[in-house]
N, C-alpha and C positions, 0 to 999 in steps of 0.2 A: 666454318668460315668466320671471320675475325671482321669482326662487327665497329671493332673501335677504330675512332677518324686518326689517321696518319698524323704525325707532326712532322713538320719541315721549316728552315731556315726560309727568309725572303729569298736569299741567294738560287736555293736548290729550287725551290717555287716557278722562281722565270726562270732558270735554265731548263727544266724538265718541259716547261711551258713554251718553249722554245723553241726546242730541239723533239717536241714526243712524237709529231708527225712523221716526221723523217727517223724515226728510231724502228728497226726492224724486228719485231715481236708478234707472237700467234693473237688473233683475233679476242681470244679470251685473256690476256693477260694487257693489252690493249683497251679494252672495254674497261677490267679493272681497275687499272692504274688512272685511264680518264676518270671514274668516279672516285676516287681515291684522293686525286689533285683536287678535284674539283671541294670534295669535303674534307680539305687536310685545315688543322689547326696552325695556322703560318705565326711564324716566331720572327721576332730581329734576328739576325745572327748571331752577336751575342749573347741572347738570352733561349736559346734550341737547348735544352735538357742537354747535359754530356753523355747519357746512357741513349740516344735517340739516334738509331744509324742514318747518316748522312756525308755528301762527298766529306773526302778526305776524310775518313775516321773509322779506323781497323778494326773488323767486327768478327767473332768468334761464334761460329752455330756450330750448331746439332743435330744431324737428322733423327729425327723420333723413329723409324724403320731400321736403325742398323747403329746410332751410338756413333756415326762417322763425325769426326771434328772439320771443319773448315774454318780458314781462319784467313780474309784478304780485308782489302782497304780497296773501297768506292772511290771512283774516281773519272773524269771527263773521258769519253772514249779516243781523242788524241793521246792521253796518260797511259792506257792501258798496257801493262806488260804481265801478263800470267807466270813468268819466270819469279820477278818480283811479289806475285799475289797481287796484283794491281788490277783490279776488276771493272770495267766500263760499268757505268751506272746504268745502263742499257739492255745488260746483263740481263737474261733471266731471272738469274738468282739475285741480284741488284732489285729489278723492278720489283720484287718478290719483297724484300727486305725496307726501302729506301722508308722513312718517317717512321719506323717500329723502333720497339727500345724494349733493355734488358729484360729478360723474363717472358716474352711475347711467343705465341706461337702463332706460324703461319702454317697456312697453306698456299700453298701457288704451281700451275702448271709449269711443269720442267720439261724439256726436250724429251724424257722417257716419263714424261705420265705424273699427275697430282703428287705432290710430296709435300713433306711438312715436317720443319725445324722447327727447332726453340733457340732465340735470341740468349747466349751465356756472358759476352762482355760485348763493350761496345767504348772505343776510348778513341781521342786525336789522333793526330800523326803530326809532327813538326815537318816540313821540308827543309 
């Protein structure tokens, strides 16, 4: 388990904060993500680390169990489109990721059972 506190933008702070009630998620990743917000390092916007996955910004993992690549961009669950790679921040693999940066590993409950990436890029996205 990944002990180190999250970084997030103001922006991403109240919108998680916002929205996490009404966000549909297992008990356990629920629980985590609460304390997670609760002890994240909040940044201005402008100054959030650019290796620090957050909305809007195309992130490349790795499952440590099989070397699989995934590669989408976090984004408001109106934006979502999975044809795109456009992932609801809501996302399992969202909540899983959201305030981590380059090099990190996680773990977090997925739809089939505990797994765990490693964070490889993490950059903008222009619209």
């Amino acid at each position: 388990m990944n002990t180190k506190s999250i970084r997030l933008s103001k922006s991403d702070f109240k919108f998680l904060n916002e929205h996490f009630e009404k966000a549909i998620m297992s008990e356990y990743n629920k629980t985590r993500l609460r304390t997670e917000i609760k002890n994240a390092v909040i940044y201005s916007d402008h100054e959030l680390p650019n290796d620090v996955i957050s909305l809007n910004r195309e992130t490349t993992i790795i499952s440590t169990e099989n070397g699989k690549e995934f590669n989408f961009t976090l984004v408001k669950p109106s934006e979502a489109n999975m044809a795109q790679n456009k992932v609801s921040i809501f996302a399992p693999i969202s909540i899983a990721l959201i305030g981590y940066q380059t090099g990190d590993l996680i773990n977090w409950e997925m739809p089939d059972g505990i797994k765990e990436f490693k964070i490889i890029d993490v950059k903008s996205v222009i619209y």
